[in-house]
C-alpha positions, 0 to 999 in steps of 0.5 A, a space after each residue: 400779660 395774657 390774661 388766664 381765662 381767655 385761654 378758656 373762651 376755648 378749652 380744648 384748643 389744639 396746640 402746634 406741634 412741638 419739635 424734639 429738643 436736640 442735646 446730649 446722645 443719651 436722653 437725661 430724666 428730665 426727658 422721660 415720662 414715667 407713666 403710671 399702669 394699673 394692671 398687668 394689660 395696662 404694663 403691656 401696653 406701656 412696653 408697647 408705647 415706651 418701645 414705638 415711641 423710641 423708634 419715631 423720636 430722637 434719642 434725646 427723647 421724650 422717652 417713655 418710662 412705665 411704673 406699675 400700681 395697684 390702682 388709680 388711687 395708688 398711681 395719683 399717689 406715686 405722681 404727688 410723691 414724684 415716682 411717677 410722672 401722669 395717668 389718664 383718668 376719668 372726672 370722678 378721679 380727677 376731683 379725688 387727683 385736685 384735692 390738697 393731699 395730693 395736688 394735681 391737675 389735668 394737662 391733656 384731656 382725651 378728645 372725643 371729637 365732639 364737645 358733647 360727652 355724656 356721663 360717666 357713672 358708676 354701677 348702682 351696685 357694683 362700684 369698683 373702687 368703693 370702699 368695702 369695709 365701710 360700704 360693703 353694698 356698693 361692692 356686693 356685685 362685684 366680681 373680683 376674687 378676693 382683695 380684687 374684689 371692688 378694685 380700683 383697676 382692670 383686675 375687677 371684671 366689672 371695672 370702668 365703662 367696660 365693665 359696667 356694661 359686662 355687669 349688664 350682660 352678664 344678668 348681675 344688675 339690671 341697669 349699668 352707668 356707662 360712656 355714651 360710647 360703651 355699648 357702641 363700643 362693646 357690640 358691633 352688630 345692630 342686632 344685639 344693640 337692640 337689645 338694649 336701652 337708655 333711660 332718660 330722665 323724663 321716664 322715657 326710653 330711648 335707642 342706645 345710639 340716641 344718647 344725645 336726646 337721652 342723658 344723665 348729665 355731661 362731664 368732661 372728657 377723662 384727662 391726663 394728670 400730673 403735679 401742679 409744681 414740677 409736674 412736665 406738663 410741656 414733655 407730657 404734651 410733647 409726648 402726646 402730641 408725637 404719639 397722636 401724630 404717629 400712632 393716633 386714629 387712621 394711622 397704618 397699622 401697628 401699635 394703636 394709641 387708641 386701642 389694644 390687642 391687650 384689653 379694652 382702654 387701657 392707658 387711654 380710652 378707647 374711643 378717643 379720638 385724640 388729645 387737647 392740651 389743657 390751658 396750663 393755669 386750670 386746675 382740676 375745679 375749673 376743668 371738672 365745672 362747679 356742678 360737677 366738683 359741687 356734686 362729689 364734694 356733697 357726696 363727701 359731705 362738703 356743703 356750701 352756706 347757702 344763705 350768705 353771698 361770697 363776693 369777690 373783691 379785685 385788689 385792697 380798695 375794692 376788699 376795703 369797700 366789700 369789708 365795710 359793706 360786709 359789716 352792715 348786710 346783716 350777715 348776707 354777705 362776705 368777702 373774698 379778694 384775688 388779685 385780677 379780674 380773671 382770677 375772681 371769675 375763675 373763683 366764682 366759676 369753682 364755687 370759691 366766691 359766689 358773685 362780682 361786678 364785671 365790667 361789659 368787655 368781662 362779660 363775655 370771657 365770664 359767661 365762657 367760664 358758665 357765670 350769667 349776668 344777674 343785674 345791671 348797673 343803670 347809670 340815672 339820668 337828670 337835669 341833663 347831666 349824667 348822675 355819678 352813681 349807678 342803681 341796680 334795677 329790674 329795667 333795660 339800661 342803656 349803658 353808658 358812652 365811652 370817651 376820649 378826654 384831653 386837656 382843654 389847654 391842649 389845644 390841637 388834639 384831635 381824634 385824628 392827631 392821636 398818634 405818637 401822644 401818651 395815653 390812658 386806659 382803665 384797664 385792657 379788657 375793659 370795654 371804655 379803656 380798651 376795646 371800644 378805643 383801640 378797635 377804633 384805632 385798629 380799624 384806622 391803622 389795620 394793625 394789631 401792634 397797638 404798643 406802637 401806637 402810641 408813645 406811651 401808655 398806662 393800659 392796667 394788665 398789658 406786659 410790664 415791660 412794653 410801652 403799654 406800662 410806660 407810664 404806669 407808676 403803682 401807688 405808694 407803698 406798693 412793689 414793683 410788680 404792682 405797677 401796670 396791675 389791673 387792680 387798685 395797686 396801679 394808681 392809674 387802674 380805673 376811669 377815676 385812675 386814667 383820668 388821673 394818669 392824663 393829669 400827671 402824665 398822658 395826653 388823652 384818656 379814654 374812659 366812661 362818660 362820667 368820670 370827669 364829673 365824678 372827680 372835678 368841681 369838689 367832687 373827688 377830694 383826694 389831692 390829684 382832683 381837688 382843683 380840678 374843674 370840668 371846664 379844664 377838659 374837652 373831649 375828642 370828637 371821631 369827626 376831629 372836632 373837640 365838645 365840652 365833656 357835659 356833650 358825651 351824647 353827642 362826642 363819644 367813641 361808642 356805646 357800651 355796656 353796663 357793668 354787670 354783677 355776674 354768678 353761677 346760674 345755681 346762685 343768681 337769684 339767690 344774689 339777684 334778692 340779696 342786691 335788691 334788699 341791699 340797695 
């Protein structure tokens, strides 16, 4: 199972190219792309693309359709109604695309072949696609003629990045809000760059090429969007992925994907210098990022509760423990569940839930997703045993060793023997059942088919249908897709879990170093551990020789990192004190 938010450690990540599918002569619907144009240049250029595309692609195609509107809205609407299929638009639109009402996301986004593209605002008083009737000052500058006036499309002279900048030039305003690119794009010659440039927001200003040093903010690329469910997201990329390879930047002269004889970034933008598919499990919230989605949601009048904590619980039993806790924070705090760990970050990283504890392999997928660490578990140390619960404090902690734990009874197991055994894992992803152990096995074996390993495994999160679940069970009361969930659903999810698994089926768990403590000599009254004994279990040694598990510092597989509860940088000290006071 591939968890979803490792496809955002690299959000624009190129795709390879897709072959057309061979089938019938005549192409069927299911093949073609209506695009959605919003002007009579936009519907030319369309015919354009819909004519060029026929000549380099098969006849079972994809082929492209064109559906003409009045405006970006009107398109996003044809889409959520299936009478159009995609539309490029820029981040403003695409948070207007993700609300309910309509229910699309992006799918391809425009690649300006740098990661660094800068805002895209409207003029201050020219602001096509406002609403006249109820802001009539927004639109006063505008220059279309009568129902054109402040429309959402190229028939206001003033609209886009374009047009803005026109507003600029033409006297009407006195500062526009534009692309990083507009004025580079609007005017070849130096000299007339010159006459022109950028605010920054220390009150300086800067040269019009020096955008870099002197912004506004960063946004996402404009993207292409489409219908959440039945949308053609793979024909689109099908699509658009032949059109770049044969009508994109430096390609012979003909029809220019990235450009017009018929006006400027009509269908896409100018300045693109080619297409990313989107990871298709984002949607619009996670493309835009939360200070952008948080920003237009405030302008709407939306605003989050920002005296209370919304934690993210993964599975029944961490709901259950953050609902109890829930009832005794004095209203700090509440409680939202999903059903992985990569779904509550994907919730804190859209402003959905506000904080979790990750475990340390987590972390590094969550701060690609813009969470920061707030604080670390310390897991305290006294009488020369490692305690069994763990503190938040404002001090380094060291984290905490991950161990391979065997039976006593079973005698010749060694590091070195581990081959062909059954065993169990916390949950892939995580830093004690996983990458701390088979990058250990990796580095022996100098193969990535880590399922052949062993016999059979319990590893929370790997395919159903591998040997990685083969000893995975679920819990009573559970359906069948709940076995090998990385959640409390899998009986074997966690250390306690795999510790578990290894009592009832493994041969070797790997997992922190204070499990076995935590569930033996009465510890852990539940039925599996209530007899068990610490004595009743050694761990394994990377030497090959076998310790008691009171020796972890002296046999363990390596160090890891502490578990960390993770934010949004907007709300980490805000839960950073809620947490002190808490504790």
């Amino acid at each position: 199972m591939q968890p979803i938010l490792d496809l955002v450690f690299d959000l624009f990540y190129q795709q390879r190219k897709v072959g057309a599918e061979k089938g019938l002569c005549l192409a069927v619907p299911g093949k073609t792309v209506r695009w959605c144009t919003v002007s009579n240049q936009e519907a030319s250029k369309c015919a354009s693309f819909r004519d060029s595309m026929k000549k380099v692609l098969p006849e079972t195609g994809p082929l492209v359709a064109c559906v003409k509107r009045t405006s970006h809205l009107e398109c996003i609407k044809a889409i959520a109604a299936n009478e159009a299929d995609a539309v490029t638009l820029d981040a403003g639109l695409i948070f207007e695309a993700g609300l309910t009402s309509y229910n699309l996301k992006p799918v391809v986004a425009e690649n300006y072949g740098s990661k660094d593209t800068v805002a895209n605002f409207f003029a201050g008083s020219c602001v096509p696609c406002a609403d006249q009737t109820a802001f009539p000052k927004l639109c006063q500058l505008c220059a279309g003629q009568g129902t054109d006036k402040c429309a959402c499309s190229n028939n206001e002279p003033y609209f886009g990045s374009s047009g803005a900048f026109k507003c600029l030039q033409d006297g009407v305003g006195d500062v526009g809000f534009v692309r990083h690119t507009t004025v580079l794009e609007n005017l070849a010659q130096q000299a007339d760059r010159d006459q022109y440039e950028l605010l920054c927001t220390d009150n300086t200003r800067k040269p019009v090429d020096k955008y870099e040093e002197c912004h506004l903010s960063s946004v996402p690329s404009n993207a292409v969007v489409a219908r959440t469910v039945g949308g053609k997201e793979d024909l689109i990329w099908e699509l658009l992925n032949q059109a770049q390879e044969n009508f994109g930047k430096g390609k012979p002269a003909g029809f220019q994907l990235f450009g017009s004889p018929h006006g400027k970034d009509l269908l896409f933008t100018d300045a693109a210098h080619g297409f990313l598919r989107v990871p298709p499990k984002m949607d619009a919230k996670l493309y835009l990022g939360y200070k952008d989605f948080a920003a237009t949601q405030h302008l709407r009048g939306g605003a989050e509760d920002p005296q209370r904590v919304q934690w993210c619980a993964v599975g029944p039993d961490e709901r259950s423990k953050c609902d109890n806790w829930s009832a005794v924070s004095g209203g700090t705090l509440r409680c939202t569940s999903e059903e992985t760990v990569e779904d509550c970050i994907a919730a804190i990283a859209k402003g959905e839930a506000d904080a979790m504890s990750l475990d340390g392999g987590f972390i590094y997928t969550a701060g690609k997703c813009g969470l920061v660490p707030v604080l670390a578990e310390n897991y305290l140390s006294g009488d020369g045993n490692e305690q069994l619960g763990s503190k938040c404090v404002n001090t380094p902690v060291e984290g905490y060793y991950v161990v391979a734990v065997v039976k006593k009874s079973d005698a010749d197991l060694t590091w070195n023997s581990l081959r062909g055994k059954k065993s169990c894992h916390t949950s892939v992803g995580t830093s004690a059942g996983w990458h701390i152990p088979m990058g250990l096995i990796f580095n022996q074996t100098g193969s990535c088919k880590l399922d052949e390993f062993f016999s059979q495994s319990c590893a929370p999160g790997s395919d159903p249908e591998s040997s990685l679940c083969a000893l995975c069970s679920g819990s009573s009361g559970s359906t069948p897709a709940h076995v090998c969930a990385a959640q409390s659903r899998e009986r074997y999810y966690g250390s306690s879990g795999a510790l578990r698994c290894l009592v009832e089926k493994g041969d070797v768990a790997f997992v922190k170093h204070p499990t076995v403590l935590q569930n033996t000599d009465g510890k852990n009254p539940e039925d599996w551990a209530k007899n068990l004994k610490k004595d009743d279990f050694q761990l394994l040694c990377l030497d090959g020789t076998r310790k008691p598990v009171t020796e972890a510092e002296n046999c363990h597989l390596g160090r890891a990192p502490s578990h960390a509860v993770v934010s949004r940088e907007d709300k980490a000290d805000f839960v950073r004190r809620m947490l002190f006071n808490q504790q």
